[in-house]
C-alpha positions as CSV (number, residue, x, y, z in Angstrom):
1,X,-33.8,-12.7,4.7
2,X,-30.0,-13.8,5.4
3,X,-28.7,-12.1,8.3
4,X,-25.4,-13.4,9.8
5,X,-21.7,-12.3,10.5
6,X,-19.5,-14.9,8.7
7,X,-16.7,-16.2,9.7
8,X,-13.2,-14.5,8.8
9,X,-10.4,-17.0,7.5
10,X,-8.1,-16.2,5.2
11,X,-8.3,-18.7,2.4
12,X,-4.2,-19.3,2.2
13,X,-4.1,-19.4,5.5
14,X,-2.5,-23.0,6.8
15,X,-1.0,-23.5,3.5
16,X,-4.0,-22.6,1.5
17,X,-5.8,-25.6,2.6
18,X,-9.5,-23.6,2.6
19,X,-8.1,-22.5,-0.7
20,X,-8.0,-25.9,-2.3
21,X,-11.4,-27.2,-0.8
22,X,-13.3,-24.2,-2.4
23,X,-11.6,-23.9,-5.4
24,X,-13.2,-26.1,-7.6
25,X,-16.9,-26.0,-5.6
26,X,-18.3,-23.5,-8.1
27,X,-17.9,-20.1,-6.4
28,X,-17.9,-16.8,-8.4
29,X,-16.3,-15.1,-5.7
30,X,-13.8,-17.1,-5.1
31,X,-9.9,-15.4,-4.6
32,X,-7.0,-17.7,-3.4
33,X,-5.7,-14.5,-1.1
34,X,-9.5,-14.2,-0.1
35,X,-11.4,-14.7,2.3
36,X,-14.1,-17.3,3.9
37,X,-16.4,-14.4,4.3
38,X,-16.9,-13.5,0.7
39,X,-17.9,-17.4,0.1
40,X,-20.6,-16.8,2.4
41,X,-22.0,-13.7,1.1
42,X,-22.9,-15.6,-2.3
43,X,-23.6,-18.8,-0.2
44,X,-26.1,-16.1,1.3
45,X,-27.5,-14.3,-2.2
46,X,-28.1,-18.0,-3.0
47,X,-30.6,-18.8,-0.2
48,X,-32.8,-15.7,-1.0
49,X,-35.5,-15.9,-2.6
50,X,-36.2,-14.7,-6.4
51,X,-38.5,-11.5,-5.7
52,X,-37.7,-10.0,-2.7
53,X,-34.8,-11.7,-0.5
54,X,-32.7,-9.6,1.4
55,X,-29.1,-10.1,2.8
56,X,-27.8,-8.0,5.6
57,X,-23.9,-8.9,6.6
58,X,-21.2,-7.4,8.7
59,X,-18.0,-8.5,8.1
60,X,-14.2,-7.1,7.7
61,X,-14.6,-3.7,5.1
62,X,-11.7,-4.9,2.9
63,X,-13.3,-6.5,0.3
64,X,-14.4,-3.2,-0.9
65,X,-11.0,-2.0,-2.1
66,X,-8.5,-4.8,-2.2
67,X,-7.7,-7.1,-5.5
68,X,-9.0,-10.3,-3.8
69,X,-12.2,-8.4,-3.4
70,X,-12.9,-8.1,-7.0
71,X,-14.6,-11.2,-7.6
72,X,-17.1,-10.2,-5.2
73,X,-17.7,-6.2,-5.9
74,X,-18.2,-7.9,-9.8
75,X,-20.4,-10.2,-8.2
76,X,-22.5,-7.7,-6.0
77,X,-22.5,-5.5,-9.3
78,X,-24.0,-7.4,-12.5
79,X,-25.8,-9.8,-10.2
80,X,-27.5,-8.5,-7.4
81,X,-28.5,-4.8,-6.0
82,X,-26.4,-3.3,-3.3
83,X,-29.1,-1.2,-1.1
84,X,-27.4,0.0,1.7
85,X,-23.7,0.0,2.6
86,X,-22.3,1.4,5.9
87,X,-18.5,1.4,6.2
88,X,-17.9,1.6,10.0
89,X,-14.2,1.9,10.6
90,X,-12.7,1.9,14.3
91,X,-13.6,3.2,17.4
92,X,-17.5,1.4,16.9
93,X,-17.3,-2.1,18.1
94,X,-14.5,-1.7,20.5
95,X,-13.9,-5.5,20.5
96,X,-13.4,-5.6,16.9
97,X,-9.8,-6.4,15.5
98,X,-10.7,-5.4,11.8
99,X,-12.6,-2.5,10.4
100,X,-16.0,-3.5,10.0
101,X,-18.8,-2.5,7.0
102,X,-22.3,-3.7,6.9
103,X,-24.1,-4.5,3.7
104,X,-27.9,-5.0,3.0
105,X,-28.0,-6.0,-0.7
106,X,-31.3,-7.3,-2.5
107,X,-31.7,-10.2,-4.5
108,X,-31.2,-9.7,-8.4
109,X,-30.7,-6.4,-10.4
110,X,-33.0,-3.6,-10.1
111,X,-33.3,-0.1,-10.6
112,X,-33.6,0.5,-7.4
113,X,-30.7,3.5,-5.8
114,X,-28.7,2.4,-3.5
115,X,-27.6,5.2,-0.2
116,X,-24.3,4.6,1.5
117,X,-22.3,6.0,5.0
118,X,-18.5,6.4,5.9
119,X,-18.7,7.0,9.6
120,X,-14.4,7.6,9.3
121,X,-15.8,10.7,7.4
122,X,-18.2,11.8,10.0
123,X,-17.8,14.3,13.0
124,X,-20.8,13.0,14.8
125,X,-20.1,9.0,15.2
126,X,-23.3,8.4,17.1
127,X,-24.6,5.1,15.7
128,X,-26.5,4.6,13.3
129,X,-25.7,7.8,11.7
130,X,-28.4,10.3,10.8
131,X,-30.4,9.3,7.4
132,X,-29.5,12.7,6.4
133,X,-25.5,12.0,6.3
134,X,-26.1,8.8,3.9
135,X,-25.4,9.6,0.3
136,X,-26.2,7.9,-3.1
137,X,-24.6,4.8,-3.7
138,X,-24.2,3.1,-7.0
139,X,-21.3,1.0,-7.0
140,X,-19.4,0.0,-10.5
141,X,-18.4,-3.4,-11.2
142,X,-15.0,-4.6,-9.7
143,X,-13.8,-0.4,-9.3
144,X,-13.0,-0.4,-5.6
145,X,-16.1,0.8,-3.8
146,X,-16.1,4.1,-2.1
147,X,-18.4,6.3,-0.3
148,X,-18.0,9.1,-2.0
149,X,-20.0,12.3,-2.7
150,X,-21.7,13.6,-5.9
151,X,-19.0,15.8,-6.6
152,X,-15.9,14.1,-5.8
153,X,-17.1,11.2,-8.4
154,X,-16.5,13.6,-11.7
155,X,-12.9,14.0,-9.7
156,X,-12.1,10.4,-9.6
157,X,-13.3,10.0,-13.1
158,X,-11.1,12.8,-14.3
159,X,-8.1,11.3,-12.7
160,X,-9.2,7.5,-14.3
161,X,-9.4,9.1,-18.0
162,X,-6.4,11.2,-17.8
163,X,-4.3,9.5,-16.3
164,X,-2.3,6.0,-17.3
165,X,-1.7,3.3,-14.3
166,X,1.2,3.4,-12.8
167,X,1.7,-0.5,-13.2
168,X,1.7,0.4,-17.2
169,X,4.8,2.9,-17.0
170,X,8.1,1.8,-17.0
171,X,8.8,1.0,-13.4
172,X,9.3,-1.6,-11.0
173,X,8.2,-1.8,-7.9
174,X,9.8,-3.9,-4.7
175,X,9.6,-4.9,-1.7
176,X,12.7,-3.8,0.7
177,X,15.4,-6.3,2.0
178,X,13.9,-8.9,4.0
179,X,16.8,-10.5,6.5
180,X,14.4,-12.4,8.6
181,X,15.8,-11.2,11.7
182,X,16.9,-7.2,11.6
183,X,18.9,-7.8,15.4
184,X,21.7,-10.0,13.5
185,X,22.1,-8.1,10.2
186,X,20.8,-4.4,10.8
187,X,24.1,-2.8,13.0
188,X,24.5,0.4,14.6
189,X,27.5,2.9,13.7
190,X,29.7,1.7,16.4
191,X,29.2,-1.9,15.3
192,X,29.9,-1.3,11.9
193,X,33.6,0.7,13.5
194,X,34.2,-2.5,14.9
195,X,33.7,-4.9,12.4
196,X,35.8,-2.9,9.7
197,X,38.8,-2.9,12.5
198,X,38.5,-6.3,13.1
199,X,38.9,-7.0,9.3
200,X,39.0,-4.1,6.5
201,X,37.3,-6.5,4.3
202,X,34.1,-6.4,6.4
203,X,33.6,-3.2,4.8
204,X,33.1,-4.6,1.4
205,X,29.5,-6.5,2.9
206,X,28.3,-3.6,5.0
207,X,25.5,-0.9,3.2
208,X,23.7,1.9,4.5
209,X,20.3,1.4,5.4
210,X,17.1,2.7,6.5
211,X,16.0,0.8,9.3
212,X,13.2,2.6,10.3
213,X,9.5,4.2,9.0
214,X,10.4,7.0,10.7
215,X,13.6,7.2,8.3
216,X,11.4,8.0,5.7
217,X,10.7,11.3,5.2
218,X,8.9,13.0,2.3
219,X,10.8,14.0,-0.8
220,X,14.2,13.0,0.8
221,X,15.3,10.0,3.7
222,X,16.9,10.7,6.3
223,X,20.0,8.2,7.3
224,X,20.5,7.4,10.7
225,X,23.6,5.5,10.8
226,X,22.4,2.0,10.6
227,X,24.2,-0.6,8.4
228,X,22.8,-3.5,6.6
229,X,25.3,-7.0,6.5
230,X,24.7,-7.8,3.0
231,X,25.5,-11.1,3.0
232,X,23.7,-11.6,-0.4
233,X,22.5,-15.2,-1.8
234,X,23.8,-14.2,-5.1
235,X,21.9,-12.8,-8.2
236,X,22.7,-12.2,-12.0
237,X,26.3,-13.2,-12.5
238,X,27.0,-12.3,-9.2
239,X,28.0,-15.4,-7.0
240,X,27.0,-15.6,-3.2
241,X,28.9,-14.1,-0.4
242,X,30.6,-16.2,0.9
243,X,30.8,-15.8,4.7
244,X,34.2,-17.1,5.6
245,X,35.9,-14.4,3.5
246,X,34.3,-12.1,6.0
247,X,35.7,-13.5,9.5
248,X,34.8,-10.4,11.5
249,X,30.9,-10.5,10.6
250,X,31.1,-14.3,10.9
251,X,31.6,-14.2,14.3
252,X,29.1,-11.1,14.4
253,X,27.0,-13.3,13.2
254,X,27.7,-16.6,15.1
255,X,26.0,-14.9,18.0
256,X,22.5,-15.0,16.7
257,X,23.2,-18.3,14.8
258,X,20.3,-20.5,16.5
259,X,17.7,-18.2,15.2
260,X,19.8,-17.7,11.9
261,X,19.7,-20.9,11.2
262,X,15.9,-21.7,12.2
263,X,14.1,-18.4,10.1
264,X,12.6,-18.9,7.3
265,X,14.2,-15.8,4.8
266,X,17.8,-17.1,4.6
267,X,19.9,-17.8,1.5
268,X,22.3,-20.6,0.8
269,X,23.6,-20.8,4.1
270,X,22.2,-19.8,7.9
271,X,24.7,-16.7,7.3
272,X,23.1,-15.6,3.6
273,X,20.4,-13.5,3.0
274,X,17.1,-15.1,1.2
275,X,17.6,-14.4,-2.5
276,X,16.7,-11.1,-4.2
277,X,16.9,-10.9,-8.1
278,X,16.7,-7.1,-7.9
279,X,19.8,-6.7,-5.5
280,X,21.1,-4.2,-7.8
281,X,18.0,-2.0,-8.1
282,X,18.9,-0.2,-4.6
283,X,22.1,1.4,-6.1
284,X,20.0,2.8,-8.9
285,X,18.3,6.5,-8.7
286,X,14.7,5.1,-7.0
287,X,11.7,6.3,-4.6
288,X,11.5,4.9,-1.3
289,X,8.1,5.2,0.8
290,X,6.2,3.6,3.4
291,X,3.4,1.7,3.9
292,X,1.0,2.9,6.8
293,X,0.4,6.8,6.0
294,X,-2.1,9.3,5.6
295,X,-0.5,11.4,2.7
296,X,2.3,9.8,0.7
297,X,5.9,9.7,1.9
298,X,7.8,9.3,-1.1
299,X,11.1,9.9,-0.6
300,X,14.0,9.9,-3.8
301,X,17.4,8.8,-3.5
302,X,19.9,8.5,-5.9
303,X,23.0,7.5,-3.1
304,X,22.5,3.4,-3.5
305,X,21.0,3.3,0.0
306,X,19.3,0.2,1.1
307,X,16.1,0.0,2.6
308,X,14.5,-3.1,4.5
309,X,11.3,-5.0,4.4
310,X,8.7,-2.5,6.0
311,X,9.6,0.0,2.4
312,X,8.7,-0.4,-0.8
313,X,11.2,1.0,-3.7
314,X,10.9,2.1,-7.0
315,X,13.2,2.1,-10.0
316,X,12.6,2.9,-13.9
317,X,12.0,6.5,-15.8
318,X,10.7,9.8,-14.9
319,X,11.2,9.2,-11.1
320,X,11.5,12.5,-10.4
321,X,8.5,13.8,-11.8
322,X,6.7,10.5,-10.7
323,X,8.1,12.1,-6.9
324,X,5.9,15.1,-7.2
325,X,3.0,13.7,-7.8
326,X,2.7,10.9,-5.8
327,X,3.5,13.3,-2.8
328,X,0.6,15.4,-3.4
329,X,-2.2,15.8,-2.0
330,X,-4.7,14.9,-4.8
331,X,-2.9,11.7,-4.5
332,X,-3.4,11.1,-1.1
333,X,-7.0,12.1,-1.3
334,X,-7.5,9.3,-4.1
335,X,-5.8,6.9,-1.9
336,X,-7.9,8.0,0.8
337,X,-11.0,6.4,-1.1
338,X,-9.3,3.9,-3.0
339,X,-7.4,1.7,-0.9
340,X,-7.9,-0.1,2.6
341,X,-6.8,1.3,5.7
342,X,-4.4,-0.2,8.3
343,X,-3.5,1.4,12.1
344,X,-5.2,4.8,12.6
345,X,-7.3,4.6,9.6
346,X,-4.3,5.5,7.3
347,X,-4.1,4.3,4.0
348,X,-2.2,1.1,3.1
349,X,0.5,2.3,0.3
350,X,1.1,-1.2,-0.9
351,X,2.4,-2.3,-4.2
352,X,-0.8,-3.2,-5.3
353,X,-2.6,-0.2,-4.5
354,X,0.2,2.2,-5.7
355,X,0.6,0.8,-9.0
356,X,-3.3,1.2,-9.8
357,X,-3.0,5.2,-9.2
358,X,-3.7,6.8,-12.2
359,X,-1.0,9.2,-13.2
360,X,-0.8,11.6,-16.5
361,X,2.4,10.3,-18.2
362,X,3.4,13.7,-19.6
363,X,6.0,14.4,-22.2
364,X,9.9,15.5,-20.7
365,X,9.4,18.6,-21.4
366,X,6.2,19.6,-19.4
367,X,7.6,17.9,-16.1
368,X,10.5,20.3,-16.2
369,X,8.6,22.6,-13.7
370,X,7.7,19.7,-11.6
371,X,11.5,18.7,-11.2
372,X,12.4,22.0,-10.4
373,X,10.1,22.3,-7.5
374,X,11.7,18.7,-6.3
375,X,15.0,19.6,-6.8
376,X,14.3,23.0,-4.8
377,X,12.8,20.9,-2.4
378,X,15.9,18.1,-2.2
379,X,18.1,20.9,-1.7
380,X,16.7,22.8,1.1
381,X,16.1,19.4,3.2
382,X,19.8,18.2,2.1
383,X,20.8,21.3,3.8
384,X,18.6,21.0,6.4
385,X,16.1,18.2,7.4
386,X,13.9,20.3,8.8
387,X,13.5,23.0,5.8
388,X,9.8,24.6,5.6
389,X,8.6,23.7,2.1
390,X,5.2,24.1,2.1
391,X,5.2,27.1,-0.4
392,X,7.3,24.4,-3.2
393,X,4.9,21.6,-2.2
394,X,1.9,23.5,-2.3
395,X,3.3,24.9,-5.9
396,X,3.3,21.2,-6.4
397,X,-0.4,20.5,-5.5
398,X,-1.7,23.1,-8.0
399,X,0.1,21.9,-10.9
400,X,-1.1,18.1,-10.0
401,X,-4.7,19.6,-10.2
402,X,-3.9,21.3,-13.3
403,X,-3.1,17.7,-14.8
404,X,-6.3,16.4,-14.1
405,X,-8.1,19.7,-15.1
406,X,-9.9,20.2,-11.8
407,X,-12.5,22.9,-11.3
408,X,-11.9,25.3,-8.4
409,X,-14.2,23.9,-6.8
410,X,-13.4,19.9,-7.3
411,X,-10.3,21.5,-5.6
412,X,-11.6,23.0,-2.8
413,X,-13.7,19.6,-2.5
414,X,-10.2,17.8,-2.2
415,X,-8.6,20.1,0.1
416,X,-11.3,20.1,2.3
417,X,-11.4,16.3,2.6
């Protein structure tokens, strides 16, 4: 038997130093945005022995469900047989800084059927959980692993073979605006009056922006007054900014220069912003959401706001429709068991994760009824922020199960969840 709690070390960490010892040392598992623990877990599978050699690990839980955790799910998968896999979550070890699973896996393939446990899912987190609460466990190949029961599989295989990923539709997906340091280039309203009186031209750099998660809203942002200096680095045929053309936010500016000039995201110049070759995809019609959240807070703009580093955006075709159902909560619910989870056990709603999400790529026609209901939707919170509508969003939901042809009772299985 190999028992043990490996180490955790990112493998780029320190300039990927890790990284370049273990690259070449004949690892299966090895990811360059991976961990040192994943290297230990074959280092582990090795030592066993051939008939019946046990390993039992805890370490950090997101190798089940991020990319850099593929090569070792694959490995787990066609080379060995997962037995027993406990996801554990927060709240368990209360020293722990990372979400925690433990696995027990057996040496070589066998027929033998694995039993698995999300204690996140539980109401009773005594631990170990009952034997009653663990469910049948048969993980496949480099597909994130979830803990998932017998009938919410058929519902994550429907959305696989209807729908296309999103990474294969036309749309790109960015990150927001990243100045390096908000203080100096994110201004207030009263700021932004000052600056254009100074100089009228100052107006010319200065963009809405939403500064904050809590901007975000679902279906439509809500603008608090903040301004972005754009002080661009340049991009396509358009040059630089050049900051003494701008005399007002120079001096603006001048007051942070020490940490302006010593941060790492800057342009051509202390005063320019690092460079962005999309720059011009935030005055095009788009979807702006978060990262840390439970159920998706995809908002849609079409007003050539900005947003900054802690959004993601997305430009292309069909963003409307592509509004809807990301917002719903089938969506969420496949996130929920397809993604890691950050603060308060929400799911991360990183580019990576997002683009994977299956969605039916219907013709224009049939997402007619699903713009409707956003544009119903974009109305009544343009009007008023605050708007109650659950009856359009809940319209929503049942046309995103029809999509995926779920049984009444796959959706009930959802909702419940």
């Amino acid at each position: 038997m190999v028992i043990g709690n490996p180490p955790y070390i990112q493998l780029q960490k320190n300039g990927g130093q890790l990284g370049w010892l273990y690259k070449d040392a004949g690892y299966e598992t090895f990811a360059h945005t991976g961990d040192i623990y994943q290297l230990f877990y074959e280092k582990g599978c090795r030592l066993l022995t051939q008939q019946r050699g046990l390993l039992c690990y805890i370490t950090s839980d997101s190798w089940l469900n991020t990319e850099y955790g593929k090569p070792l799910r694959r490995y787990f998968s066609e080379r060995h047989t997962p037995l027993r896999l406990m996801v554990i979550g927060e709240g368990t070890f209360t020293n722990a800084i990372v979400n925690t699973s433990i696995l027990t896996a057996g040496h070589g393939k066998s027929e033998e059927n694995g039993k698995a446990v999300d204690m996140n899912r539980l109401a009773n987190k005594d631990f170990p959980p009952d034997a009653s609460l663990w469910l049948p466990f048969c993980p496949q190949g480099e597909r994130p692993w979830s803990v998932i029961s017998a009938i919410e599989q058929p519902i994550m295989d429907k959305m696989e073979s209807v729908g296309t990923p999103l990474k294969d539709w036309d749309v790109s997906i960015y990150y927001g605006i990243k100045t390096g340091y908000n203080k100096a280039f994110i201004i207030d309203g009263a700021t932004k009056q000052a600056l254009v009186a100074k100089d009228l031209r100052s107006a010319e750099i200065l963009k809405p922006v939403l500064r904050r998660g809590h901007d975000v809203q679902r279906y439509l942002a809500k603008y608090t007054g903040w301004w972005l200096i754009d002080t661009h680095n340049g991009y396509g045929d358009v040059p630089a900014i050049n900051i003494d053309d701008y005399p007002a936010v120079k001096s603006h500016l001048d007051r942070f220069y020490p940490r302006l000039e010593k941060r790492q995201d800057k342009g051509k110049t202390p005063y320019n912003l690092r460079n962005c070759a999309y720059h011009k995809e935030f005055t095009r019609e788009k979807l702006v959401w978060l990262d840390l959240t439970q159920k998706g807070r995809f908002a849609y703009d079409d007003s050539g706001i900005y947003c900054e580093a802690t959004t993601f955006l997305m430009t292309g075709e069909n963003i409307k429709y592509l509004c809807t159902v990301l917002n719903s909560g089938l969506i969420a619910w496949f996130m929920k068991n397809t993604a890691p989870t950050g603060m308060g056990m929400h799911p991360r709603w990183k580019k990576v994760y997002v683009e994977r999400l299956p969605i039916p790529n219907i013709p224009a026609n049939e997402q007619r009824p699903f713009i409707r209901l956003v544009d119903c939707i974009l109305s009544a919170k343009s009007a008023n922020p605050s708007a109650d509508t659950t009856e359009q969003e809940a319209e929503i939901d049942r046309l995103v199960y029809g999509l995926y042809g779920l049984t009444s009772e796959e959706i009930a299985t959802v909702e419940r969840i």
